[in-house]
C-alpha positions in Angstrom: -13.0 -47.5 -130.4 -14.7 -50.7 -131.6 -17.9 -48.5 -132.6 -16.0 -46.8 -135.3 -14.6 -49.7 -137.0 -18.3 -51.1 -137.4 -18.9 -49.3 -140.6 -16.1 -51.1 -141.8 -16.7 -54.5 -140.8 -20.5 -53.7 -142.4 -19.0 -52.2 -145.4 -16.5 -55.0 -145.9 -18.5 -55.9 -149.4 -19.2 -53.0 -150.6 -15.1 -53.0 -151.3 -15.6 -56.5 -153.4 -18.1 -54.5 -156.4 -14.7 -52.0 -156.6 -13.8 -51.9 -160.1 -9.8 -51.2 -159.3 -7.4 -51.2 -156.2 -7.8 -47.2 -156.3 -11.7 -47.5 -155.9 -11.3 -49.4 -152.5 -8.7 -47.1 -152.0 -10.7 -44.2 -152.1 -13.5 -45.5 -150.4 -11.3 -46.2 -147.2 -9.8 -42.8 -147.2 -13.8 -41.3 -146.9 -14.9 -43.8 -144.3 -11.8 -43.0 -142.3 -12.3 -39.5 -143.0 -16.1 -40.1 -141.6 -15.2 -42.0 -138.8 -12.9 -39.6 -137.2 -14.7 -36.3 -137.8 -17.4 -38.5 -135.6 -14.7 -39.5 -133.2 -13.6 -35.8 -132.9 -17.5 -34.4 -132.2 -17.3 -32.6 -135.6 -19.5 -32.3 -138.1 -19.2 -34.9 -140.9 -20.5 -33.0 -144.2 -19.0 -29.5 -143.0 -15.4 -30.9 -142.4 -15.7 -33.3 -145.7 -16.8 -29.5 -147.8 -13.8 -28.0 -146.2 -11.6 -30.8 -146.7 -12.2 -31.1 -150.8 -13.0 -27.7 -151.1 -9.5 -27.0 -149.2 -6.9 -29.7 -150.1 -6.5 -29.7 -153.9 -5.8 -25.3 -153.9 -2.8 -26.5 -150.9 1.1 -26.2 -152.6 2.8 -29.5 -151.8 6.3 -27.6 -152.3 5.5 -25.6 -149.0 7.5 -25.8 -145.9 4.9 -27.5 -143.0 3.2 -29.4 -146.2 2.4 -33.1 -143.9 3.1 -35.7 -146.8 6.4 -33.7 -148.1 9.4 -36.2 -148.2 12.8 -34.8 -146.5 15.5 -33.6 -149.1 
């Protein structure tokens, strides 16, 4: 588990030359994203493709959607 938080701790200024609180934002969300396709034995650049190529056509209003706030 310490492995995969290296890349953070090495990228940890790269975050400072963010221009706003949603670049660092963004950035985190890829490494994390990076990190555990490694930690899962996938293949980083295949499951990143499917992941943007597959998120933004989802419907947030259906049943099952994992963010989707009760009510």
């Amino acid at each position: 588990m310490e492995r995969s938080i290296k890349p953070f701790v090495i990228s940890r200024k790269n975050f400072l030359f963010a221009n706003t609180p949603l670049d660092v934002q963004a950035s985190a969300v890829i490494y994390s994203l990076i990190e555990t396709t490694k930690e899962s034995g996938l293949k980083s650049f295949r499951y990143l493709t499917w992941v943007l190529e597959t998120v933004p056509t989802l419907n947030r209003t259906a049943t099952g959607w994992p963010c989707r706030s009760p009510g």
